[in-house]
VEXDREN-2710 file (C-alpha; in Angstrom, 1 decimal):
% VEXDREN-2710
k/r/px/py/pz
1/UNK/-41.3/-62.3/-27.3
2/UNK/-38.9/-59.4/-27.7
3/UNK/-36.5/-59.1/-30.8
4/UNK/-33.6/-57.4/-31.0
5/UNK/-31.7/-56.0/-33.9
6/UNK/-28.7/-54.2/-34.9
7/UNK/-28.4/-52.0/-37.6
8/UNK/-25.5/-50.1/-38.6
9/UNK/-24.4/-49.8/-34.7
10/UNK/-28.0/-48.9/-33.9
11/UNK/-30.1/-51.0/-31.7
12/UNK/-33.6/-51.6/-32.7
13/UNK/-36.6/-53.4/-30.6
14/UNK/-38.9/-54.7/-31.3
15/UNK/-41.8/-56.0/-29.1
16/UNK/-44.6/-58.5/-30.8
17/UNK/-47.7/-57.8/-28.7
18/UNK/-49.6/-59.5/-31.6
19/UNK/-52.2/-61.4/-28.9
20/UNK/-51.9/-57.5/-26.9
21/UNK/-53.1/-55.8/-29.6
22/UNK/-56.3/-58.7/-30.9
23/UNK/-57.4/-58.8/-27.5
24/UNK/-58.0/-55.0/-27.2
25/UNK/-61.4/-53.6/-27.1
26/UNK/-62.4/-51.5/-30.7
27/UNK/-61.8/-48.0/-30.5
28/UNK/-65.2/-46.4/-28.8
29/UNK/-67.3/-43.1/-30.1
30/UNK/-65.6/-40.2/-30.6
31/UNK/-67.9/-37.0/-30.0
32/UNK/-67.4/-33.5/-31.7
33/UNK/-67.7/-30.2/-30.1
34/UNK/-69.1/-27.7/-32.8
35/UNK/-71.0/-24.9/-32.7
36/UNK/-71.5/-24.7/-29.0
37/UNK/-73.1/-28.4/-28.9
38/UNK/-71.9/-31.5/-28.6
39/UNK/-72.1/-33.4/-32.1
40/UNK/-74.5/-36.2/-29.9
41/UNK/-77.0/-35.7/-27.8
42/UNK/-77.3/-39.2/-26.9
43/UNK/-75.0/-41.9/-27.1
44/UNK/-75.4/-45.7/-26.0
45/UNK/-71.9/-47.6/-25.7
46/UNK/-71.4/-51.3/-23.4
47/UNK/-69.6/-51.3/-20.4
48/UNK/-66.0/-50.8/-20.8
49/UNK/-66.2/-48.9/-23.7
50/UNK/-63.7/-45.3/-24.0
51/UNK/-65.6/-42.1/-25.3
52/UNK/-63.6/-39.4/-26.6
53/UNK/-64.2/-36.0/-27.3
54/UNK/-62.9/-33.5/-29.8
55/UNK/-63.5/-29.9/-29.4
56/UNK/-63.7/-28.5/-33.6
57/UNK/-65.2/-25.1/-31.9
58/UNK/-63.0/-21.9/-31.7
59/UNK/-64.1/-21.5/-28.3
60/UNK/-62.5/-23.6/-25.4
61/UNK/-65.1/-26.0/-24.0
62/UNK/-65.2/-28.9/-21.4
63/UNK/-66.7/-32.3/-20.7
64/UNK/-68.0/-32.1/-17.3
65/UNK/-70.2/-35.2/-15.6
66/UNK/-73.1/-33.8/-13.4
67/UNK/-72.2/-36.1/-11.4
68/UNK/-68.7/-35.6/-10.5
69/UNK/-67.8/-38.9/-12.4
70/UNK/-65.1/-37.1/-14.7
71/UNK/-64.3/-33.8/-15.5
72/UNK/-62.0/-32.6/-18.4
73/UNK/-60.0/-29.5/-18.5
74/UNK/-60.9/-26.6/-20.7
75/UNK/-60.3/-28.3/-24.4
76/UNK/-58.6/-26.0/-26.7
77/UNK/-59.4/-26.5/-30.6
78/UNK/-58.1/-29.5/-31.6
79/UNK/-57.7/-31.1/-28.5
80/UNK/-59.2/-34.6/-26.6
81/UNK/-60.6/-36.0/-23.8
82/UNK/-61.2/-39.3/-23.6
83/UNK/-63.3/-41.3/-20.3
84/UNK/-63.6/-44.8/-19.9
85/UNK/-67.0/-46.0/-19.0
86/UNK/-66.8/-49.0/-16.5
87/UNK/-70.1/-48.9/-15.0
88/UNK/-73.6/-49.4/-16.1
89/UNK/-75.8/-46.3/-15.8
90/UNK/-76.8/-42.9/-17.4
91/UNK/-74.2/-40.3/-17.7
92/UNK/-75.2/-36.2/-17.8
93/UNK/-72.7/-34.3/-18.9
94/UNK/-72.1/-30.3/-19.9
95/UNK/-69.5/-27.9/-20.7
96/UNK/-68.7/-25.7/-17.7
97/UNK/-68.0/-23.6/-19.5
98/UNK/-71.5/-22.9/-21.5
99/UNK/-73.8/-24.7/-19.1
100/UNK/-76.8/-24.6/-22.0
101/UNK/-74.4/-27.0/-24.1
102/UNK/-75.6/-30.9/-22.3
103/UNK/-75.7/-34.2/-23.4
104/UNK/-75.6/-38.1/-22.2
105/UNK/-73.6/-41.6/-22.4
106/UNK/-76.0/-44.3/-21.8
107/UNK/-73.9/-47.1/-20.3
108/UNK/-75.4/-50.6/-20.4
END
C-alpha cells in the first residue's frame, strides 16, 4: 500500500513494507579488520546468511575467497564488504593483499 501526502506543495511517499521488512532475515556477522588479522578466525553462520566486513586497519586490506567464490576490492579504513552465503560448505578466505592474514565462514 502506498500513501501519498502533500505538504505545503511538497509531495511525500510513503511506502508501508511492514510484512517486507518482518520477513527479512536478521542482520548477519559483521567481521573487523585490525591489526593485520581478521577480528575472527572462524565463524559459523546458516545458509543465507550476509557477512560483512569492516576494515578498522590504517592499511588497505581485502576479503578474498581461495576459492574464487567472492573477492572484495582493496578496503580502505572505514569501508565494507559484505557476501551473501547461499551454499552450505567451508569458506577460506585471505587478504591479497597480506596473504599471512586468513580466516573461514563455515556455512551449514
Amino acid at each position: 500500500m502506498i500513501r501519498r501526502v502533500v505538504t505545503a506543495g511538497v509531495l511525500t511517499i510513503w511506502a508501508l513494507a511492514a510484512s517486507a521488512v518482518a520477513a527479512a532475515p536478521p542482520p548477519g556477522p559483521v567481521i573487523g579488520i585490525e591489526e593485520f588479522r581478521f577480528a575472527a578466525a572462524a565463524v559459523t553462520v546458516p545458509v543465507g546468511t550476509t557477512v560483512t566486513w569492516v576494515n578498522h586497519d590504517e592499511e588497505p586490506h581485502t576479503v578474498t575467497s581461495t576459492t574464487q567464490a567472492f573477492a572484495s576490492p582493496g578496503l580502505d579504513t572505514g569501508e565494507s564488504f559484505s557476501y551473501r552465503f547461499t551454499r552450505p560448505g567451508t569458506y577460506t578466505y585471505f587478504c591479497a593483499l597480506h596473504p599471512h592474514m586468513t580466516a573461514r565462514v563455515i556455512v551449514r
